[in-house]
C-alpha positions in Angstrom: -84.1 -52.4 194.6 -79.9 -52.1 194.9 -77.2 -53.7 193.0 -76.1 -55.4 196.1 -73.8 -58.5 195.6 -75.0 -60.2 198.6 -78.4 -60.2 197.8 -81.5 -61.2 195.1 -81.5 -57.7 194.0 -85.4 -58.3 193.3 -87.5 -56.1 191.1 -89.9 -55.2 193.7 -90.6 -56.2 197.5 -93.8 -59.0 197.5 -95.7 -57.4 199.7 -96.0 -54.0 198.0 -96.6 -55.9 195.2 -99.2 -57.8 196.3 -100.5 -55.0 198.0 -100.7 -53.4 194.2 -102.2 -55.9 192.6 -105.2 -55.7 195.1 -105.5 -52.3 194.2 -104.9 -52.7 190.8 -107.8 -55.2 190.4 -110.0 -53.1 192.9 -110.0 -49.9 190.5 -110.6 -51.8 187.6 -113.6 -53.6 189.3 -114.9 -50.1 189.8 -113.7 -49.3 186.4 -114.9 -52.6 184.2 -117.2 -54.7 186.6 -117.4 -57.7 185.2 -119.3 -59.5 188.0 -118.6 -63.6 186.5 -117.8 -64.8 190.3 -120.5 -62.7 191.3 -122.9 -64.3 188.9 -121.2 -68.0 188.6 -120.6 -68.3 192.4 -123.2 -68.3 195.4 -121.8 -65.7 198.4 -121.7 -68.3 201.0 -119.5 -70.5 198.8 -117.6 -67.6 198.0 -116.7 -66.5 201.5 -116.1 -69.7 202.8 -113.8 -70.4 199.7 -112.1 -67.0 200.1 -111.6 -67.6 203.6 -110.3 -70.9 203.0 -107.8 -70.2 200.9 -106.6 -66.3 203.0 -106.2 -69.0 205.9 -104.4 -71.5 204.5 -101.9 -68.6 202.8 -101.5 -67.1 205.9 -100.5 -70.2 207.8 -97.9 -71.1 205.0 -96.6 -67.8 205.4 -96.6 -67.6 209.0 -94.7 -71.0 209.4 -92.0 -69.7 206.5 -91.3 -66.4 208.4 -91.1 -68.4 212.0 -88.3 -70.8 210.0 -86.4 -68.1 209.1 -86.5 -66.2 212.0 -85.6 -69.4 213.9 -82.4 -70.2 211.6 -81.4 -66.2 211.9 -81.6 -65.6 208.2 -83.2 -62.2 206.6 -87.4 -62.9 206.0 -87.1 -60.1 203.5 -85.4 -60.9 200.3 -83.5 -57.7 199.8 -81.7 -58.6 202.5 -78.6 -60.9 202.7 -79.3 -64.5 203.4 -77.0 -66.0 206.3 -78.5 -69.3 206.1 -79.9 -71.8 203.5 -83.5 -72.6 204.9 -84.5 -76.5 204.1 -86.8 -77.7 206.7 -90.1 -77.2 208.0 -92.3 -76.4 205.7 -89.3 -75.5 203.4 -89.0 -79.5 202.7 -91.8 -79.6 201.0 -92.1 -76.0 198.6 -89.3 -73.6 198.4 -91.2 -70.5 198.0 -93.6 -70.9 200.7 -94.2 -67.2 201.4 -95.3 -66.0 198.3 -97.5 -69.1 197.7 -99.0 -68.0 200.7 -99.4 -64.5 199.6 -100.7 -65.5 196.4 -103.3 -67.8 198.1 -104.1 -64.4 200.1 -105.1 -62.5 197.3 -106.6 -64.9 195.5 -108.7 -65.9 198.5 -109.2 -62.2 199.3 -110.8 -61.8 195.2 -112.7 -64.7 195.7 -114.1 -64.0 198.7 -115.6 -60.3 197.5 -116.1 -61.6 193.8 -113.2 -59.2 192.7 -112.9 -61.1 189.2 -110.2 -58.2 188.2 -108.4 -58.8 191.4 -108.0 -62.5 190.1 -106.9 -61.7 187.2 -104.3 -59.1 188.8 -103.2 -62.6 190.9 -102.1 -64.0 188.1 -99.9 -61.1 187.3 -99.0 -60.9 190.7 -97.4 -64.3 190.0 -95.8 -63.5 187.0 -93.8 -60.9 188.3 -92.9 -62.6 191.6 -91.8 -65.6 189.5 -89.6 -63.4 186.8 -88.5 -60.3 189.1 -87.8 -62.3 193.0 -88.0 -66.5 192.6 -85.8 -66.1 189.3 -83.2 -64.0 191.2 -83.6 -65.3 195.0 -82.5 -69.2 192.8 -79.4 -67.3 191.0 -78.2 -65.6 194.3 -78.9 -68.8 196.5 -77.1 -70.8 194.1 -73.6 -68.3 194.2 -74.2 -68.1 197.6 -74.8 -71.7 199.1 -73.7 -73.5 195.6 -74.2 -77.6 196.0 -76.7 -77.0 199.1 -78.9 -75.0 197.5 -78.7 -77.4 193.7 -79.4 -80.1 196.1 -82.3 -78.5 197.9 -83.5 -77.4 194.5 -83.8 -80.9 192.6 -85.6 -82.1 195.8 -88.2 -79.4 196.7 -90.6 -77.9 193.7 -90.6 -74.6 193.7 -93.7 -73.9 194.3 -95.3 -77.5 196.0 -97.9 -78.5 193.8 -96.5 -80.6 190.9 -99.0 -79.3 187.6 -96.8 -75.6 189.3 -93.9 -77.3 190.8 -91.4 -76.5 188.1 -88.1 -77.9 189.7 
């Protein structure tokens, strides 16, 4: 992205790389099948967990993007924040969009027994984690300073404690 001061300067936008890893793990079921969810994992199961979990990702995305959008701040994180988001479903995870687009993908692998797109998930995370979170705290910090320390010893990072690391 830019060396902007006034924003994350993030590696690479979420989406695209979400949109990558799907691919990514696509190819390389084409490439390498190696057809474990397929064989350990019944299709109805499958779907309805896919489904599952593509719904509850989008609704935790969905209700991130309509808090930002409601406090006026920038939904895309190479873009300057104006505002330090804290409620909603904020109060509870502070990186509710790209839990949600992890929970997509995920979902998504699950549901067509993509074993390599799960794998590419867990990338996926990696490099949202290292290349935005890691950045988005730094730049949140400079840029709201006891607010945002505040916010961050109250909300895990990512909501579920065993991945909530404060």
């Amino acid at each position: 992205m830019t060396d902007n001061p006034d924003t994350a300067n993030i590696i690479v936008p979420p989406p695209l790389m979400a949109a990558v890893a799907l691919v990514v793990g696509l190819v390389l079921d084409w490439l390498a099948p190696a057809y474990i969810l397929s064989l350990m994992v019944a299709v109805g199961v499958r779907i309805a967990v896919g489904l599952v979990l593509m719904a509850a990702g989008g609704a935790l995305g969905f209700a991130a993007v309509r808090v930002f959008r409601k406090a006026g701040t920038a939904v895309r994180p190479w873009k300057p924040s104006s505002a330090l988001v804290t409620e909603d479903v904020f109060q509870w995870l502070r990186n509710p969009m790209y839990v949600g687009l992890m929970l997509m993908l995920a979902g998504f692998a699950v549901m067509i027994a993509s074993d390599w797109t799960l794998v590419m998930t867990i990338a996926f995370a990696l490099v949202i984690h290292f290349g935005v979170v890691k950045r988005e705290e730094h730049y949140l910090e400079a840029k709201f300073g006891d607010a945002y320390r505040a916010y961050r010893k109250r909300v895990r990072r990512y909501g579920w404690p065993p991945f909530g690391f404060r």
